[in-house]
Residue, then its C-alpha position, 0 to 999 in steps of 0.5 A: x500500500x503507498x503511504x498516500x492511501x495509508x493516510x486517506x484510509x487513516x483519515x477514513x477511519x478517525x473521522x468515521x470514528x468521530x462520526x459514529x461515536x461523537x456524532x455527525x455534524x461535529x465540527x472536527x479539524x483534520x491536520x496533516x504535518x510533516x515530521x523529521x525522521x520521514x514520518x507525516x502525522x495525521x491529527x483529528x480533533x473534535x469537541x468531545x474529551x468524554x468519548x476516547x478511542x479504544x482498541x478492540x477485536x472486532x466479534x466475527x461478523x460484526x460490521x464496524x470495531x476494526x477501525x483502529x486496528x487498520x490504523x494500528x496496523x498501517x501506522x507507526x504509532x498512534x495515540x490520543x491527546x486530551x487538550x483544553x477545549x476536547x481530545x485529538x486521536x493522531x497517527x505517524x505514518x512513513x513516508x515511503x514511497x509515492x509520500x509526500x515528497x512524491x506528491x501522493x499525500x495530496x491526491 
C-alpha cells in the first residue's frame, strides 16, 4: 500500500470514528504535518474529551470495531491527546514511497 492511501484510509477511519461515536455534524479539524525522521502525522480533533478511542477485536461478523486496528496496523504509532477545549486521536505514518515528497499525500 503507498503511504498516500495509508493516510486517506487513516483519515477514513478517525473521522468515521468521530462520526459514529461523537456524532455527525461535529465540527472536527483534520491536520496533516510533516515530521523529521520521514514520518507525516495525521491529527483529528473534535469537541468531545468524554468519548476516547479504544482498541478492540472486532466479534466475527460484526460490521464496524476494526477501525483502529487498520490504523494500528498501517501506522507507526498512534495515540490520543486530551487538550483544553476536547481530545485529538493522531497517527505517524512513513513516508515511503509515492509520500509526500512524491506528491501522493495530496491526491
Amino acid at each position: 500500500m503507498l503511504a498516500g492511501d495509508e493516510l486517506r484510509l487513516c483519515a477514513s477511519e478517525l473521522l468515521t470514528n468521530v462520526i459514529q461515536h461523537v456524532g455527525e455534524g461535529t465540527p472536527v479539524t483534520v491536520r496533516v504535518t510533516a515530521r523529521h525522521a520521514g514520518t507525516v502525522r495525521l491529527a483529528v480533533t473534535d469537541p468531545d474529551p468524554r468519548v476516547w478511542p479504544v482498541l478492540r477485536e472486532a466479534a466475527d461478523g460484526a460490521e464496524s470495531g476494526r477501525g483502529l486496528g487498520l490504523v494500528e496496523a498501517v501506522a507507526v504509532r498512534w495515540g490520543v491527546e486530551q487538550g483544553p477545549y476536547g481530545k485529538t486521536v493522531w497517527c505517524e505514518l512513513r513516508a515511503g514511497a509515492g509520500g509526500a515528497q512524491g506528491g501522493a499525500f495530496g491526491t
